[in-house]
N, C-alpha and C positions, 0 to 999 in steps of 0.2 A: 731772416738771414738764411740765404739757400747753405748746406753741407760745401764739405770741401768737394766732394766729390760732383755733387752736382755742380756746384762754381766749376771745376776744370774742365767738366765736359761743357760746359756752355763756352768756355772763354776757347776749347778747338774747334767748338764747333764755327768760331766768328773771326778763326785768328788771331786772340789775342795772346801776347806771350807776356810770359810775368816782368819781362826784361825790358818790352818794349816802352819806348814813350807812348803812354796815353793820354791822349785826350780826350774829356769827357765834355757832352756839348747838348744844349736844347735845339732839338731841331725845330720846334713851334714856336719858340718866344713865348711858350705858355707860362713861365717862371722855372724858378733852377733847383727848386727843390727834390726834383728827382736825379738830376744832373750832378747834386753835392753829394746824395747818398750814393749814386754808385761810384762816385771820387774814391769816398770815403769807404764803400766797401772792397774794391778793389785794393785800399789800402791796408786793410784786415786781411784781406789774403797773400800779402808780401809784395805785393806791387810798388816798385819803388817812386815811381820816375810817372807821376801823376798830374795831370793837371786838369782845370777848369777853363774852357775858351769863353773869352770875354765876347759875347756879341752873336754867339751863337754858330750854326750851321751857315745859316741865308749868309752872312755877314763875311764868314769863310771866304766863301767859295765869289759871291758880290766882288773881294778883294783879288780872284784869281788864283786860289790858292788851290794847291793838288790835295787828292785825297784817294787814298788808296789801301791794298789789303796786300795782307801777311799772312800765308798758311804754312809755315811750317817755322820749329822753333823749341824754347824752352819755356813748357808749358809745367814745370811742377811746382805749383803755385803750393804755399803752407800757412801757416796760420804762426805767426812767429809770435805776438802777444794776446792771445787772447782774456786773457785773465783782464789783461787792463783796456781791453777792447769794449768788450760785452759781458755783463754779469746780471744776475737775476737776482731781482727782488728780495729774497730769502738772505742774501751775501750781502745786501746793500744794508741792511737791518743788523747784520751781524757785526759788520764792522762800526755802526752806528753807536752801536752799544747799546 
């Protein structure tokens, strides 16, 4: 899991804003398991308004669909649960008893 800091400078460097709808999508049809985890980590950094596209990039655009970019915005992405996000080892044992 990149820092916060590192996550927000990647998400200006590509336009993403914590506000917007995103879409997260396989451009290969290689499978979605990297497609869930950045669902899913964008959602750890406050991203509300998240989704999975069913069918991919190819499938997208196949249907005519626009795709386009956003640079400017509100990018102060935060980390609003982490406790019940990510925890280590050591904490998972503790609560275990």
């Amino acid at each position: 899991m990149p820092s916060l800091e590192t996550f927000t400078q990647k998400m200006i460097e590509i336009g993403v804003q914590k506000s917007d709808n995103i879409v997260c999508y396989d451009a290969h049809a290689l499978g979605m398991q990297a497609t869930a985890r950045a669902a899913w980590m964008m959602r750890f950094f406050g991203c509300n308004n998240v989704r999975i596209l069913n069918g991919g990039l190819k499938k997208w655009e196949a249907e005519g669909r626009s795709v386009y970019k956003q640079t400017e915005g509100d990018y102060s992405f935060n980390i609003p649960n982490q406790d019940t996000c990510i925890m280590d080892i050591a904490k998972m044992h503790d609560l275990a008893g």
